[in-house]
Biopython code that builds the backbone (N, CA, C, O; Angstrom):
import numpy as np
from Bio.PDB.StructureBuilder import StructureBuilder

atoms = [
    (1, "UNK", "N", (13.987, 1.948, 5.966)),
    (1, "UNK", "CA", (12.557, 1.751, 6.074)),
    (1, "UNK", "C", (11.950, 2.052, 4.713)),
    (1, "UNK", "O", (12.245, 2.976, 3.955)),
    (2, "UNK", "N", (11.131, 1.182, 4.565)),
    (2, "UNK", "CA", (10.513, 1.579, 2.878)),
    (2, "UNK", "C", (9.184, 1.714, 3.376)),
    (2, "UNK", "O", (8.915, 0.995, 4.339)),
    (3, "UNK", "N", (8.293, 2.467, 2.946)),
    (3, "UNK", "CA", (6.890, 2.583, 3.652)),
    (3, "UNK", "C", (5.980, 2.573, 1.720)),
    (3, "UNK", "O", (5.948, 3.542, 0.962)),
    (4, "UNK", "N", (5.464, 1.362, 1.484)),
    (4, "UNK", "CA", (4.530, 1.523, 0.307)),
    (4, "UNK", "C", (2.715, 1.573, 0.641)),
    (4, "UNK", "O", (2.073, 1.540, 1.690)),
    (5, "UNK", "N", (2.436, 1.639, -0.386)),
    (5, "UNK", "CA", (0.507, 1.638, -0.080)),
    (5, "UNK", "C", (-0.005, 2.013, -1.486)),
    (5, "UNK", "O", (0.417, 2.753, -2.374)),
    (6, "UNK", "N", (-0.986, 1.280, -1.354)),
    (6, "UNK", "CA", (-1.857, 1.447, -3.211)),
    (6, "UNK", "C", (-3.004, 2.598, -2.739)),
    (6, "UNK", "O", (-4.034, 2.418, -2.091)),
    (7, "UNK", "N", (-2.552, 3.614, -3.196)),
    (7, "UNK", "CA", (-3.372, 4.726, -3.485)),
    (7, "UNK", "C", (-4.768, 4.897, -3.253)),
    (7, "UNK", "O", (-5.361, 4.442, -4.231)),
    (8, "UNK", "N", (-5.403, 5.255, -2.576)),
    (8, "UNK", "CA", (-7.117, 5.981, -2.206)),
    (8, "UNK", "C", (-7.478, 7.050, -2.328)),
    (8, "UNK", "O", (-7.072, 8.069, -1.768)),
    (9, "UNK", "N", (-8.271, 6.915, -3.070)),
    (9, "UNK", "CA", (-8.597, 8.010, -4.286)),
    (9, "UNK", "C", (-9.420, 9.156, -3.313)),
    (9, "UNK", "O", (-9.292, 10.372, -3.463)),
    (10, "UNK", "N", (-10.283, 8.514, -2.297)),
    (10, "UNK", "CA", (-10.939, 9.242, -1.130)),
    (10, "UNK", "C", (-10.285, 9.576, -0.156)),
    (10, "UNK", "O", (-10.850, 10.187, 0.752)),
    (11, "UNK", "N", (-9.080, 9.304, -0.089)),
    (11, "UNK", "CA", (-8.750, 9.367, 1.652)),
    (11, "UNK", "C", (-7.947, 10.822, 1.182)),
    (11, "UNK", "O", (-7.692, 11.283, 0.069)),
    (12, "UNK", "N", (-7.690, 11.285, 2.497)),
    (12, "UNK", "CA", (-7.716, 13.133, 2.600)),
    (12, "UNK", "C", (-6.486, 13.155, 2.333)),
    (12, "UNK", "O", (-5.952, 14.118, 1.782)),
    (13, "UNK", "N", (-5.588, 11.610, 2.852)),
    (13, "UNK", "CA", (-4.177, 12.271, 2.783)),
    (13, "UNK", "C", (-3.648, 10.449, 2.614)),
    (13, "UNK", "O", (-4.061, 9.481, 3.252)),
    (14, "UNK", "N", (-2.731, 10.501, 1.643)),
    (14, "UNK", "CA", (-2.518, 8.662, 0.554)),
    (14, "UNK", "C", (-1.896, 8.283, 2.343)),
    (14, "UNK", "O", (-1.487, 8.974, 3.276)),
    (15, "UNK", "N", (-2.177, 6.459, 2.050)),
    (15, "UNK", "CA", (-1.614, 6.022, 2.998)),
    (15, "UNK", "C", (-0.552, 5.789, 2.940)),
    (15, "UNK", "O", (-0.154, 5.202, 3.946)),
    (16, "UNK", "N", (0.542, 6.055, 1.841)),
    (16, "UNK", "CA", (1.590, 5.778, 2.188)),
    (16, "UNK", "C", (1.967, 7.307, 3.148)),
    (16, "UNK", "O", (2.511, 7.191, 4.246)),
    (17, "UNK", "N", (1.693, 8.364, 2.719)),
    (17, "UNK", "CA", (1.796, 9.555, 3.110)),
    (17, "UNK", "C", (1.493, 9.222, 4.845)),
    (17, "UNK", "O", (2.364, 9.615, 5.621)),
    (18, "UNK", "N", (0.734, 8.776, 5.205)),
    (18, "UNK", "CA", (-0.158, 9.028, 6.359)),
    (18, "UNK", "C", (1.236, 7.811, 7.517)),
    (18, "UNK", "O", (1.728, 7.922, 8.640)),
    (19, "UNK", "N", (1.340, 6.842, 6.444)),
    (19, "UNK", "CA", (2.363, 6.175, 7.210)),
    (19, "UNK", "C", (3.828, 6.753, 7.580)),
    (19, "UNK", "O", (4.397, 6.822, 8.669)),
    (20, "UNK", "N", (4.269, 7.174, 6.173)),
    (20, "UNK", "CA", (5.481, 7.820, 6.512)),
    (20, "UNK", "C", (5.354, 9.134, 8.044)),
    (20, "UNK", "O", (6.352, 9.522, 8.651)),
    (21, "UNK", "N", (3.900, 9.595, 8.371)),
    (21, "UNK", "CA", (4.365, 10.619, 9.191)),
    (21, "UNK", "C", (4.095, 9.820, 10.401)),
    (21, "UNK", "O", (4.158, 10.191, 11.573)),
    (22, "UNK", "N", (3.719, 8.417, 9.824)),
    (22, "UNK", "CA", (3.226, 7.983, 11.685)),
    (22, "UNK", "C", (4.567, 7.210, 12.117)),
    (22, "UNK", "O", (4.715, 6.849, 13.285)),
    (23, "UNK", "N", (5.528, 6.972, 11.144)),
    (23, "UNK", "CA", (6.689, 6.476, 10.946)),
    (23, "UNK", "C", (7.529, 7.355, 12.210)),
    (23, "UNK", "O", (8.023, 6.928, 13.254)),
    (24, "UNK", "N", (7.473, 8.631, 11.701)),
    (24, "UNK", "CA", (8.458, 10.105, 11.360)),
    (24, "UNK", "C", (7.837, 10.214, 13.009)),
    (24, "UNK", "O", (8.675, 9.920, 13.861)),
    (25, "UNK", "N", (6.317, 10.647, 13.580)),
    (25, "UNK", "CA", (6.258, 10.568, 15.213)),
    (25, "UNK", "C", (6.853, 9.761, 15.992)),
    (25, "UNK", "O", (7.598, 10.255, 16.838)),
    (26, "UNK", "N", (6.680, 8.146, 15.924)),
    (26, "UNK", "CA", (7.097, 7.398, 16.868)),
    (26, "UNK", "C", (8.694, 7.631, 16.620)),
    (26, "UNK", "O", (9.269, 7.483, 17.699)),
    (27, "UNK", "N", (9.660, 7.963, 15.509)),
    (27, "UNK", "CA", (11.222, 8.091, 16.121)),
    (27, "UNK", "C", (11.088, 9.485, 16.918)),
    (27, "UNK", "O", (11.688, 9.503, 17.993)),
    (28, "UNK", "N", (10.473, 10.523, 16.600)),
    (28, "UNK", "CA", (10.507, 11.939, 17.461)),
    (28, "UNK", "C", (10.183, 11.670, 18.616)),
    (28, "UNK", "O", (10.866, 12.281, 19.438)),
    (29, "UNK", "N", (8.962, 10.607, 19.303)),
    (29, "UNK", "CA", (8.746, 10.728, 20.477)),
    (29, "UNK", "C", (8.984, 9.597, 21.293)),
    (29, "UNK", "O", (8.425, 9.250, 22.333)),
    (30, "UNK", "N", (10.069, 8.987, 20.539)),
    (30, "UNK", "CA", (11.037, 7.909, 21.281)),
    (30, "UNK", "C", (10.186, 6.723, 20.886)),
    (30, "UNK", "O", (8.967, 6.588, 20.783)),
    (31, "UNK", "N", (11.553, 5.633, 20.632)),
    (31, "UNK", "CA", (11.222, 4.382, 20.265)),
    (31, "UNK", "C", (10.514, 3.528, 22.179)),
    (31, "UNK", "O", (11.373, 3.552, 23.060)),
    (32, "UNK", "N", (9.552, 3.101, 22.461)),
    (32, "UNK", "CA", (9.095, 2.742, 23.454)),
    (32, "UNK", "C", (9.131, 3.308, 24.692)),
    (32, "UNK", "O", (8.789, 2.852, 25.782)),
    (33, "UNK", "N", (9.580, 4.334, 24.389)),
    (33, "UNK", "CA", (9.544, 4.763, 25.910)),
    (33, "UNK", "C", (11.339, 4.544, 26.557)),
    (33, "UNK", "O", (11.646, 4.592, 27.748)),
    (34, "UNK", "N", (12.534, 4.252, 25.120)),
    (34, "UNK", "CA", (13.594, 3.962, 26.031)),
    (34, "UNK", "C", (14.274, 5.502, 25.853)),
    (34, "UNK", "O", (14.172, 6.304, 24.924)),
    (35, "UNK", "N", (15.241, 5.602, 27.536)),
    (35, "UNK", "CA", (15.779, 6.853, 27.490)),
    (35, "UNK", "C", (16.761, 7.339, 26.492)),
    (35, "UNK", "O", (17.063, 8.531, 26.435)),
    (36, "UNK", "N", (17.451, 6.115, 25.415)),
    (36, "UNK", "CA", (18.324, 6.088, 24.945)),
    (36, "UNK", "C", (17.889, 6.648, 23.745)),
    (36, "UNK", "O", (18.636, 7.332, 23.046)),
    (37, "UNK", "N", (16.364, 6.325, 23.370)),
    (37, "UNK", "CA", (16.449, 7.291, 21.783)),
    (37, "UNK", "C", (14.973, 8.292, 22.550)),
    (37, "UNK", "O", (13.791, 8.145, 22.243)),
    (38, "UNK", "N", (15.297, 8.858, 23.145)),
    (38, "UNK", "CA", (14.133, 10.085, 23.853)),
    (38, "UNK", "C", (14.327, 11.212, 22.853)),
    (38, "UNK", "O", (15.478, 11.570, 22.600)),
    (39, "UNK", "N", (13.273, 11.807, 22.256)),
    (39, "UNK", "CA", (13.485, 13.029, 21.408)),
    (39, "UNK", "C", (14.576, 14.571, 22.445)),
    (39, "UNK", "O", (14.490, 14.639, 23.671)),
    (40, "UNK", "N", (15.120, 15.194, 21.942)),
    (40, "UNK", "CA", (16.178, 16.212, 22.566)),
    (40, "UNK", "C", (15.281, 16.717, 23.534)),
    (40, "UNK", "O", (14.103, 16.635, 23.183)),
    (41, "UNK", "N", (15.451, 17.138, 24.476)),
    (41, "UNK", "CA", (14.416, 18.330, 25.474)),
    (41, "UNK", "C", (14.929, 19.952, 24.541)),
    (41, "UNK", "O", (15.947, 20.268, 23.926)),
    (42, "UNK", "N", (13.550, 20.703, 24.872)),
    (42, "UNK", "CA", (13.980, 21.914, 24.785)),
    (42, "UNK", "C", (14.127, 22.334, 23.405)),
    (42, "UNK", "O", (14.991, 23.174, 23.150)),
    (43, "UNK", "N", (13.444, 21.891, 22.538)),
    (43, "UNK", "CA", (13.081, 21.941, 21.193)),
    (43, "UNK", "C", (14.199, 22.080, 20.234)),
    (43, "UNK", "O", (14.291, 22.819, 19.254)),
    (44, "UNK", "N", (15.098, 21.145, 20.758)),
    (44, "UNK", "CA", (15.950, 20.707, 20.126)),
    (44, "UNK", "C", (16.126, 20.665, 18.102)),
    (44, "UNK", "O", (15.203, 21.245, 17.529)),
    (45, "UNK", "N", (16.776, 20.288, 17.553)),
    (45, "UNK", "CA", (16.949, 19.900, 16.072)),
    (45, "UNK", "C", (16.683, 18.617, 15.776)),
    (45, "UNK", "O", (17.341, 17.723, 16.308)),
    (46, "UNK", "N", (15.655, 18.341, 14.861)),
    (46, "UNK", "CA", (14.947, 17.072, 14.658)),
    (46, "UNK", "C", (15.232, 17.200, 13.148)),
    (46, "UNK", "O", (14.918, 18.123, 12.396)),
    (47, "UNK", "N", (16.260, 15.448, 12.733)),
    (47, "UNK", "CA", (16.948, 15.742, 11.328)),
    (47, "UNK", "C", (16.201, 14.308, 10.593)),
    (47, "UNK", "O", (16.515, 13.150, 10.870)),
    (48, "UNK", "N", (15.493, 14.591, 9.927)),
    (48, "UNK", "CA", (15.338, 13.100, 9.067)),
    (48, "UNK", "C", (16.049, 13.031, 7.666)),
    (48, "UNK", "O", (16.369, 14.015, 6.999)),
    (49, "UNK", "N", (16.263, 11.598, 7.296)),
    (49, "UNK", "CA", (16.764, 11.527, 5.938)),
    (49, "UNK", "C", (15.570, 10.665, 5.048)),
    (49, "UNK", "O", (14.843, 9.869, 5.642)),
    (50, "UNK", "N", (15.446, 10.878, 3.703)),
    (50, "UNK", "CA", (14.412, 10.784, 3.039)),
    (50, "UNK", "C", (15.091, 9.486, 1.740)),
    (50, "UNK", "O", (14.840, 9.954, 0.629)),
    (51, "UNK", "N", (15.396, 8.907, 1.681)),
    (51, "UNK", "CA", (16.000, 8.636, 0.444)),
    (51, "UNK", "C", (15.016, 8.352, -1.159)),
    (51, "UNK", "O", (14.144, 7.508, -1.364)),
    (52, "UNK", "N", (15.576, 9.418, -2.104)),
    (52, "UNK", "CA", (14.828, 9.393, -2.753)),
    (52, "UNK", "C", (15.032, 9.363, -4.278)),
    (52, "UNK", "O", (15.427, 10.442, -4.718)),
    (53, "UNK", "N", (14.915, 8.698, -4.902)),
    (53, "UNK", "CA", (15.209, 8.279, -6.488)),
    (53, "UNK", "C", (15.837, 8.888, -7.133)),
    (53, "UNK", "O", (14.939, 9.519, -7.690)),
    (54, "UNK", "N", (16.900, 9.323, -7.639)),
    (54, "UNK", "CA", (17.259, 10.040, -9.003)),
    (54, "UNK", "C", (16.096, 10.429, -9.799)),
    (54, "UNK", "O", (15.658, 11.578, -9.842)),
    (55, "UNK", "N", (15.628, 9.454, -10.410)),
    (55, "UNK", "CA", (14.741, 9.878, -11.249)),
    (55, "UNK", "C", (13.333, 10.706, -11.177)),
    (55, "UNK", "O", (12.420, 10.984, -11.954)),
    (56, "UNK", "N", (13.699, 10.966, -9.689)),
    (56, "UNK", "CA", (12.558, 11.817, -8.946)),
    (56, "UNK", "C", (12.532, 13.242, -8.261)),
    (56, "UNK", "O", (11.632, 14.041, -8.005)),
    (57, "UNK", "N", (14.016, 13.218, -8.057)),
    (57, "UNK", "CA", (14.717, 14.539, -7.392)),
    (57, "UNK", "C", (14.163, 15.399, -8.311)),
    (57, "UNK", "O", (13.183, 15.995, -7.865)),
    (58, "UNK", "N", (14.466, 15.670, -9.467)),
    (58, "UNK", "CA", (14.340, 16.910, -9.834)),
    (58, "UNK", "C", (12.555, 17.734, -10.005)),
    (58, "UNK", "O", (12.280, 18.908, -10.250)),
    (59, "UNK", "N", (11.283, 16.093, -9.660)),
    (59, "UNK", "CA", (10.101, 16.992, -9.510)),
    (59, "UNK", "C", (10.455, 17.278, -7.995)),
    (59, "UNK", "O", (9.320, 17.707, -7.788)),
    (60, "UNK", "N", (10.963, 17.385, -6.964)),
    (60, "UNK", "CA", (11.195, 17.680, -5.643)),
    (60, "UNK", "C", (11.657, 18.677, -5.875)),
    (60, "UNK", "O", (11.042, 19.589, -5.321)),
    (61, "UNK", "N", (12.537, 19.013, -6.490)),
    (61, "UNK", "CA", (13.369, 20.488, -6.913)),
    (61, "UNK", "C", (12.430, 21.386, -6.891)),
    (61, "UNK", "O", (11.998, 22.281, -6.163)),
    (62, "UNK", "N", (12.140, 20.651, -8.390)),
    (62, "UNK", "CA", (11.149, 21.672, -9.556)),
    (62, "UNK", "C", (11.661, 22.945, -10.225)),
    (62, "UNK", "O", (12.565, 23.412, -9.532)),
    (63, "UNK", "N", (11.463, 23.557, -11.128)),
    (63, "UNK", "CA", (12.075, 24.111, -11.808)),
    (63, "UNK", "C", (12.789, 25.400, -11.228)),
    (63, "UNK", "O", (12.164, 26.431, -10.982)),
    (64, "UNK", "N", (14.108, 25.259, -11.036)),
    (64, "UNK", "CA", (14.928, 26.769, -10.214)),
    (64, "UNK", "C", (14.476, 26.589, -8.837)),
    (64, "UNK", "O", (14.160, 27.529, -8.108)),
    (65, "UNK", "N", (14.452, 25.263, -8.472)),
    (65, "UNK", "CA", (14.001, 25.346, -6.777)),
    (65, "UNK", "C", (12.693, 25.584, -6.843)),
    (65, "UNK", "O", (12.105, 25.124, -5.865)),
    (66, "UNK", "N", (12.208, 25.967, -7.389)),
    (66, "UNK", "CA", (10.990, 26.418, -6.744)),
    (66, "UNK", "C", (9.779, 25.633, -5.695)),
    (66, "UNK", "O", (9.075, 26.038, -4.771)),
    (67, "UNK", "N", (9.969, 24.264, -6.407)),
    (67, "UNK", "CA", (8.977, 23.446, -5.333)),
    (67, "UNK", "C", (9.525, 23.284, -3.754)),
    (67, "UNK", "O", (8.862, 23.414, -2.725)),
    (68, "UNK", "N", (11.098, 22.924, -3.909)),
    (68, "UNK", "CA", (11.590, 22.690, -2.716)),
    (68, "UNK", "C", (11.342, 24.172, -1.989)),
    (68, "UNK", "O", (10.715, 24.181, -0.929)),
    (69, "UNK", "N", (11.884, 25.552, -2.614)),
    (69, "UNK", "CA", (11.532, 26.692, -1.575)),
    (69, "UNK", "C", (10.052, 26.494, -1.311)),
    (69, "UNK", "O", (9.955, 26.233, -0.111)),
    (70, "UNK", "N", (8.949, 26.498, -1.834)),
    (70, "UNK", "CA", (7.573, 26.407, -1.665)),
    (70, "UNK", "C", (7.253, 25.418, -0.107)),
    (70, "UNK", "O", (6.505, 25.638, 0.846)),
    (71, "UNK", "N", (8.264, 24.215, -0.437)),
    (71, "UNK", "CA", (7.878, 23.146, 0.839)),
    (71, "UNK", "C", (8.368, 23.933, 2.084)),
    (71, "UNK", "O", (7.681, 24.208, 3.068)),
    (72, "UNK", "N", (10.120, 24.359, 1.806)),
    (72, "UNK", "CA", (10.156, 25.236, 3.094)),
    (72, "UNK", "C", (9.643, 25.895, 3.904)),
    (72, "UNK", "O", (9.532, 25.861, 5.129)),
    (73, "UNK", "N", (9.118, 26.928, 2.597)),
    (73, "UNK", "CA", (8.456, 28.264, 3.099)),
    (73, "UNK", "C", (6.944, 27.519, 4.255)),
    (73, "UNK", "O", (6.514, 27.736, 5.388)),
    (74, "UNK", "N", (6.610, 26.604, 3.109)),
    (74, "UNK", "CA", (4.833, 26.229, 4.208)),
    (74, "UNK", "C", (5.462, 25.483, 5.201)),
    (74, "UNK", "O", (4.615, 25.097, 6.005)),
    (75, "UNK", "N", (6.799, 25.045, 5.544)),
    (75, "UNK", "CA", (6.552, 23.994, 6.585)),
    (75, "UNK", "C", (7.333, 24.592, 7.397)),
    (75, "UNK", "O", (7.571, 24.085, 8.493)),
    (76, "UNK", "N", (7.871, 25.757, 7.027)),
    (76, "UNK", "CA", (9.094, 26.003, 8.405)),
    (76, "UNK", "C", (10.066, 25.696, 8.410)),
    (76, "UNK", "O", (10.738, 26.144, 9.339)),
    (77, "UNK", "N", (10.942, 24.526, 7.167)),
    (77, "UNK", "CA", (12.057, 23.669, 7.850)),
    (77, "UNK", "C", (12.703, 23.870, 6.373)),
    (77, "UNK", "O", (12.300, 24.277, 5.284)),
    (78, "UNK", "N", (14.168, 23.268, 7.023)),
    (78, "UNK", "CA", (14.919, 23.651, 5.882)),
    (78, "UNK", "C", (15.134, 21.765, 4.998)),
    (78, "UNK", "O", (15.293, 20.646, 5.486)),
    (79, "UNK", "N", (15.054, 22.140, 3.947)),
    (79, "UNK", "CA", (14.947, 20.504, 3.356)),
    (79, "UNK", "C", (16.361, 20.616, 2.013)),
    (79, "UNK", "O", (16.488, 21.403, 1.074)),
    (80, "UNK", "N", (17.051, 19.704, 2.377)),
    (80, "UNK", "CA", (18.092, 19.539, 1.341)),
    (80, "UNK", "C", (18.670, 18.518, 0.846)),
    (80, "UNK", "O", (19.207, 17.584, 1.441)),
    (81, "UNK", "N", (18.524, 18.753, -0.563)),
    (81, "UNK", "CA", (18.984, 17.379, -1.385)),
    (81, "UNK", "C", (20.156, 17.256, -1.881)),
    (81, "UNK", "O", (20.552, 18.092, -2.694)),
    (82, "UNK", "N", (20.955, 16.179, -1.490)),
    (82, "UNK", "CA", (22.307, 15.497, -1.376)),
    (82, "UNK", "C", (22.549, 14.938, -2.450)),
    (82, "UNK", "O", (21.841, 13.982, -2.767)),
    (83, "UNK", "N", (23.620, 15.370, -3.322)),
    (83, "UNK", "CA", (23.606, 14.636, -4.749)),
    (83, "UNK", "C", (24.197, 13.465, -4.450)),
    (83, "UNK", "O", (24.664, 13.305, -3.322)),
    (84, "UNK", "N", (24.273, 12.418, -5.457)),
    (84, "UNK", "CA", (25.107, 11.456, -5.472)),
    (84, "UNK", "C", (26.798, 11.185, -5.204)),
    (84, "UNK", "O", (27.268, 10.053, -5.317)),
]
sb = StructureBuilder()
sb.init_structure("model")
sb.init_model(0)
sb.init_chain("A")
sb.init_seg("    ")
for serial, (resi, resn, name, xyz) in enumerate(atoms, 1):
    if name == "N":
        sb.init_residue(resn, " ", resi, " ")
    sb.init_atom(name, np.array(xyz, "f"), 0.0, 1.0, " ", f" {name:<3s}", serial, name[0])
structure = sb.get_structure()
């Protein structure tokens, strides 16, 4: 899935941003309603994969981890990048 959008300088949160999470709900809370991709019961482990540029990983890092611990820490979740 590639999710793009040209930037709005007003909007609270970019639309590509806003898409990727409306993306990221409908697989969590099942593709149509079938039983076959139903999110886990019971607050299960919810795993996404991100694929994301070389040439971009390391502002995701950021210097000694630090951005990636920062995302953890505010979001709760553990996020890890897969080298080549």
């Amino acid at each position: 899935v590639i999710i793009s959008a040209k930037e709005e300088q007003d909007a609270s949160i970019s639309p590509a941003m806003d898409g990727l999470l409306r993306v990221h709900k409908r697989i969590i809370d099942g593709l149509d309603g079938e039983s076959g991709h139903a999110p886990p019961s019971g607050g299960g482990m919810i795993s996404t994969r991100l694929l994301v540029a070389a040439t971009q990983a390391g502002s995701l890092i950021g210097k000694q981890g630090a951005t990636i611990k920062s995302i953890q820490e505010a979001s709760n979740c553990t996020v890890r990048v897969l080298g080549t």
